[in-house]
C-alpha positions in Angstrom: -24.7 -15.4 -32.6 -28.2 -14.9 -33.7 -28.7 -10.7 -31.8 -32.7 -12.3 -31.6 -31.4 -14.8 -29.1 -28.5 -13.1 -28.1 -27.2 -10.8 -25.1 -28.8 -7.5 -27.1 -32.0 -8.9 -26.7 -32.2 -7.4 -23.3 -31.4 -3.7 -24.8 -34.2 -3.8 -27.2 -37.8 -5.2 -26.6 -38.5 -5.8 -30.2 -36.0 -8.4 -30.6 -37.9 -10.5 -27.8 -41.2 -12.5 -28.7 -44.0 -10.5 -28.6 -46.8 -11.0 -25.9 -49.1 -13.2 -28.3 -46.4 -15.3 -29.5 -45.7 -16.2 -25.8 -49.1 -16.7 -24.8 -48.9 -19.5 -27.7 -46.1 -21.2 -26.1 -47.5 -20.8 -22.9 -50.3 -22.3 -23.7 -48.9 -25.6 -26.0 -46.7 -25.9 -23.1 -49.8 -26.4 -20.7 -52.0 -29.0 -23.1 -48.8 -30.8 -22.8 -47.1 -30.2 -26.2 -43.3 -30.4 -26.5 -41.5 -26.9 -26.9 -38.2 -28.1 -28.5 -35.9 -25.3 -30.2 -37.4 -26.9 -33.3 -41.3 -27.8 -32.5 -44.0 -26.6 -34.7 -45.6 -24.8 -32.0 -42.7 -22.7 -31.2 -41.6 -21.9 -34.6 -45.9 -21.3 -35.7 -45.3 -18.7 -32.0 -42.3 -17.1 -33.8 -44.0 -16.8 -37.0 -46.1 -14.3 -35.4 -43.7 -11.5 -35.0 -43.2 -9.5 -38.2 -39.3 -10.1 -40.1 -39.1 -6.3 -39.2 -41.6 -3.5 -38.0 -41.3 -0.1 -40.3 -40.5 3.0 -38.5 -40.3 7.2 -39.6 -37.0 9.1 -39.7 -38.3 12.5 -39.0 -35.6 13.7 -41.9 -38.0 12.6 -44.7 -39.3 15.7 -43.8 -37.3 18.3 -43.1 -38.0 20.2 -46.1 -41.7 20.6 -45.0 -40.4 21.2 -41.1 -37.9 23.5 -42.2 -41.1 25.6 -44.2 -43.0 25.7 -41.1 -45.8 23.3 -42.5 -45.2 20.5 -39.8 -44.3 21.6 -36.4 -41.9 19.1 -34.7 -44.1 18.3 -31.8 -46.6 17.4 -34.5 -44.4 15.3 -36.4 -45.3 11.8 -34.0 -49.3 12.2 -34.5 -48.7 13.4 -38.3 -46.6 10.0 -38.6 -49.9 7.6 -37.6 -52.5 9.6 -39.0 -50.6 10.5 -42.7 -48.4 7.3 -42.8 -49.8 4.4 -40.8 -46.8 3.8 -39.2 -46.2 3.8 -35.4 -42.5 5.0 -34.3 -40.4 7.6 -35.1 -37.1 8.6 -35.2 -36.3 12.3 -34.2 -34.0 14.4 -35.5 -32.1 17.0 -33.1 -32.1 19.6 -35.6 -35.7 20.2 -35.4 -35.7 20.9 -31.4 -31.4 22.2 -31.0 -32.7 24.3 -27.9 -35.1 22.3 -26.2 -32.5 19.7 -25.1 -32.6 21.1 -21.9 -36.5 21.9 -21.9 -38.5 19.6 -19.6 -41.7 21.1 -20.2 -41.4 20.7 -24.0 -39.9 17.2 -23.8 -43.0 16.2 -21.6 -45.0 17.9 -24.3 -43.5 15.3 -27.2 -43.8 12.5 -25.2 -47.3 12.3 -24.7 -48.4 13.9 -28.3 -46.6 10.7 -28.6 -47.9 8.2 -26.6 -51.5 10.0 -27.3 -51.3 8.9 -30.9 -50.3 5.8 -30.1 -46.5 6.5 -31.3 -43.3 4.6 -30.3 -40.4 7.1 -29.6 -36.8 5.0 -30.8 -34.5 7.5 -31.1 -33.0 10.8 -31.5 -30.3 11.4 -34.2 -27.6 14.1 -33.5 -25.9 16.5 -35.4 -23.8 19.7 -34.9 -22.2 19.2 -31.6 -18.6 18.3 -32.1 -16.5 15.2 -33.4 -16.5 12.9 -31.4 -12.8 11.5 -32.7 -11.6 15.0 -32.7 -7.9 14.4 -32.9 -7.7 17.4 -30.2 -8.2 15.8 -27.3 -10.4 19.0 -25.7 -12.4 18.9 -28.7 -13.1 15.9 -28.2 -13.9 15.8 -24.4 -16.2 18.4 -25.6 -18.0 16.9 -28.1 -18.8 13.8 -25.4 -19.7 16.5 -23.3 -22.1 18.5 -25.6 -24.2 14.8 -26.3 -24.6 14.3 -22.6 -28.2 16.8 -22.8 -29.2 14.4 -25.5 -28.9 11.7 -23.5 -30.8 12.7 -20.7 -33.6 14.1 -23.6 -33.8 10.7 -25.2 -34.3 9.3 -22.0 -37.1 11.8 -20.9 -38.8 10.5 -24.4 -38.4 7.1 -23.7 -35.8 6.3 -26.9 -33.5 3.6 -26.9 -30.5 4.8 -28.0 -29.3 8.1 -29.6 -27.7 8.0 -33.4 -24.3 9.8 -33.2 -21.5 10.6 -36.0 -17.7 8.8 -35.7 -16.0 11.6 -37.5 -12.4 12.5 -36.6 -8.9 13.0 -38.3 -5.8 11.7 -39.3 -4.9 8.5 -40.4 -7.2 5.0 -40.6 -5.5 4.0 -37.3 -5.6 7.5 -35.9 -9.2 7.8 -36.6 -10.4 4.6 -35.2 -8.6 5.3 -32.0 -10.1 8.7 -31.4 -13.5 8.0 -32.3 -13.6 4.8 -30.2 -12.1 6.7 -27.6 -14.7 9.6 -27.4 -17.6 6.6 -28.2 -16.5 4.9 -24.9 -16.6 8.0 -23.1 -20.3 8.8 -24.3 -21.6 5.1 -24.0 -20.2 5.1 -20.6 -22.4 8.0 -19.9 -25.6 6.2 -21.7 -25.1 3.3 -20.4 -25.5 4.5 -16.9 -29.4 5.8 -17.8 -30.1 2.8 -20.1 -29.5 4.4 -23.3 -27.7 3.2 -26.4 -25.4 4.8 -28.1 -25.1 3.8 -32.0 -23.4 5.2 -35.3 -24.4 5.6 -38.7 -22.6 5.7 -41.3 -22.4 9.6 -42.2 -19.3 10.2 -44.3 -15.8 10.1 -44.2 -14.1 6.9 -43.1 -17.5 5.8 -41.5 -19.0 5.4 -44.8 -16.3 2.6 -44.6 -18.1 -0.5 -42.8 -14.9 -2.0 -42.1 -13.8 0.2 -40.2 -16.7 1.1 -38.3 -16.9 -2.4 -37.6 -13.3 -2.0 -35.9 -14.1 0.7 -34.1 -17.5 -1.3 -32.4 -14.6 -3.6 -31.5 -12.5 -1.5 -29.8 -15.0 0.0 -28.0 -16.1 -3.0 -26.7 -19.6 -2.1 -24.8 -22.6 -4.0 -25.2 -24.4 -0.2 -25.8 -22.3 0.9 -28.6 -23.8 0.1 -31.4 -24.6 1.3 -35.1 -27.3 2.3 -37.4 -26.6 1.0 -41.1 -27.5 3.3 -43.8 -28.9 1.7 -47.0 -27.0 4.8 -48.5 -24.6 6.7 -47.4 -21.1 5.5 -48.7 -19.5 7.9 -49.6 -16.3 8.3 -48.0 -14.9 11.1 -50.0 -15.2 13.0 -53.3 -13.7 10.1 -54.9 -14.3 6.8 -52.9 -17.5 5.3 -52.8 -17.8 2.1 -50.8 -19.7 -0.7 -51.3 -23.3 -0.4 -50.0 -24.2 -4.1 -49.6 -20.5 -5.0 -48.4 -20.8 -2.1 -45.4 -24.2 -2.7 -44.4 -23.0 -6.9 -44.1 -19.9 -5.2 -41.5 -22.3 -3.5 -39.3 -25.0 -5.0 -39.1 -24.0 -7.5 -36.4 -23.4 -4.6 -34.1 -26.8 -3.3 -35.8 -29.4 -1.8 -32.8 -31.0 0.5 -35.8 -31.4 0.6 -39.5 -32.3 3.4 -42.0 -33.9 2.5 -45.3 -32.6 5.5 -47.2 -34.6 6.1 -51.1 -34.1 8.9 -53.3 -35.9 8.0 -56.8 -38.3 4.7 -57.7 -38.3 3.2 -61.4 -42.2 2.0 -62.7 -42.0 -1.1 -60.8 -41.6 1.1 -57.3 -38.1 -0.3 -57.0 -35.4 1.9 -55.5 -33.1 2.8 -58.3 -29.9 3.3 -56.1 -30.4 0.4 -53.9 -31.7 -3.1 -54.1 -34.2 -3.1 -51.0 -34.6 -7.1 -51.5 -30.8 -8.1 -51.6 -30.3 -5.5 -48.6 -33.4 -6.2 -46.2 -31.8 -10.1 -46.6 -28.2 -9.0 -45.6 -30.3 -7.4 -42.6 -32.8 -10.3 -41.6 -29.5 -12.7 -42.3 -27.7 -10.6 -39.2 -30.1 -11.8 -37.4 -31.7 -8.2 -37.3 -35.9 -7.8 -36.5 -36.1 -4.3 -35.1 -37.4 -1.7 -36.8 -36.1 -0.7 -40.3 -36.5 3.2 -40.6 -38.0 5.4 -43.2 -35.4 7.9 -44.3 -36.6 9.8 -47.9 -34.3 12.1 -49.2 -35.2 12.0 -52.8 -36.3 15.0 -54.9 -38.5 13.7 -57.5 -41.5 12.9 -55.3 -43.0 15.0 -52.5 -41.5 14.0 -49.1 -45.2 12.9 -48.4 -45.0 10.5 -51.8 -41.4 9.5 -51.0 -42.1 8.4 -47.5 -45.4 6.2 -48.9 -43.5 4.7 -52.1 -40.7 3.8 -49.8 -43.2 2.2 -47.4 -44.8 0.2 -49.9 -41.6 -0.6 -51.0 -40.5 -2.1 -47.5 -43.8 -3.7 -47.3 -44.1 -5.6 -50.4 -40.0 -6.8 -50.1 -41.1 -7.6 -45.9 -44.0 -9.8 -47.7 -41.8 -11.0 -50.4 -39.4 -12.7 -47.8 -41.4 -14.0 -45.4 
């Protein structure tokens, strides 16, 4: 099923038309013009709505966060005015003991919303495997995202991004972490919250079987968040990029555009952002495509601006 048509749509605005597009149908529809699946004057409407919208993981720049040069409740203003781009994705790390901290969550949200900035999401880190094969641990670890939750609701995120790591065998694994992913979806789902996976190492670098696991969980707000780059499931197996991002994506409420170094042409040199924005458009996919620079080469400033022209000129290129 085409996810821009389909039963996500509900869970994520920017898969719906937006407001002008309708207003075009609306109006064909009242000088009398036909509005077939395949009219002119639906698919001109459609036409309207970007192939993707661009978004800022707040990791391409934790090395200037980290330095105390960008303080994170400046990080959604610094993403307008710096980049020209209008939603962000926050990273736990940056705020670990304001979870709980109304005040200071009331504080992002309108530095926010004053700058004209979309909060999507908060990705987590650091508290507990969620497939740990001990099943305490594990209850746990659900436990310990629950604050996050509730803080990505207080911003007004969609979803939160959460690792599927665990132990034992391939079976084992998917068993556990779809086990403690129920739990926690359960819990989001109640307050309207997603609750998606990227792929972060170890046998979720493995799209096939995070694909398995989104299957055994089996809940409309379980989802995942492909990474353009992280497939590497251990020291000595790397999967295929293009072949795991193709097994996510149609379970896809997120996607991360990681870049590390660009050849003279701009082009990514690990990753072919044509071939891979394709795989993603062909999922039916028109959310926002995130921003993630982890490269070394260029300043995280430069990174995040080469990898936005980057997405720009491709989004062009295939439209």
């Amino acid at each position: 099923m085409n996810q821009f048509f389909g039963h996500h749509a509900q869970n994520d605005p920017d898969r719906r038309f937006t407001r002008r597009a309708a207003l075009k149908i609306a109006g064909a529809a009242a000088a009398g013009v036909a509005l077939d699946p395949l009219s002119q004057t639906a698919r001109a409407a459609m036409n309207d709505k970007p192939l993707f919208k661009i978004s800022l993981a707040q990791w391409s720049l934790h090395r200037t966060i980290r330095g105390g040069k960008l303080d994170n409740l400046d990080f959604a203003a610094t993403t307008k005015n710096d980049y020209g781009i209008e939603a962000v994705e926050y990273v736990n790390q940056f705020f670990k003991d304001k979870a709980t901290d109304a005040a200071y969550l009331a504080d992002m949200k309108k530095r926010a919303a004053d700058a004209g900035v979309r909060s999507l999401l908060i990705m987590i880190d650091g508290e507990g495997a969620l497939g740990d094969p001990d099943q305490a641990k594990r209850k746990q670890a659900v436990e310990n995202h629950y604050k996050w939750v509730e803080a990505a609701k207080a911003l007004g995120c969609h979803s939160i991004r959460v690792n599927a790591a665990s132990g034992g065998s391939y079976d084992e694994q998917l068993d556990r972490a779809a086990d403690g992913l129920r739990r926690l979806t359960e819990f989001g789902a109640a307050r309207d919250l997603n609750v998606i996976v990227e792929n972060h190492g170890g046998l979720s670098s493995n799209g096939a079987w995070l694909a398995a696991v989104m299957k055994q969980v089996n809940h409309p707000r379980c989802g995942t968040l492909p990474d353009f780059g992280n497939f590497r499931i251990s020291k000595d197996e790397q999967y295929d990029r293009y072949q795991g991002v193709k097994e996510m994506m149609p379970f896809a409420k997120a996607v991360s555009a990681k870049s590390h170094e660009f050849d003279e042409h701009g082009n990514e040199k690990h990753t072919d952002f044509k071939r891979m924005v394709k795989i993603v458009l062909d999922a039916g996919y028109h959310g926002y495509i995130g921003i993630e620079y982890e490269g070394s080469t260029l300043s995280e400033p430069d990174g995040i601006r080469a990898t936005k022209r980057l997405l720009e000129r491709v989004r062009t290129v295939l439209s």
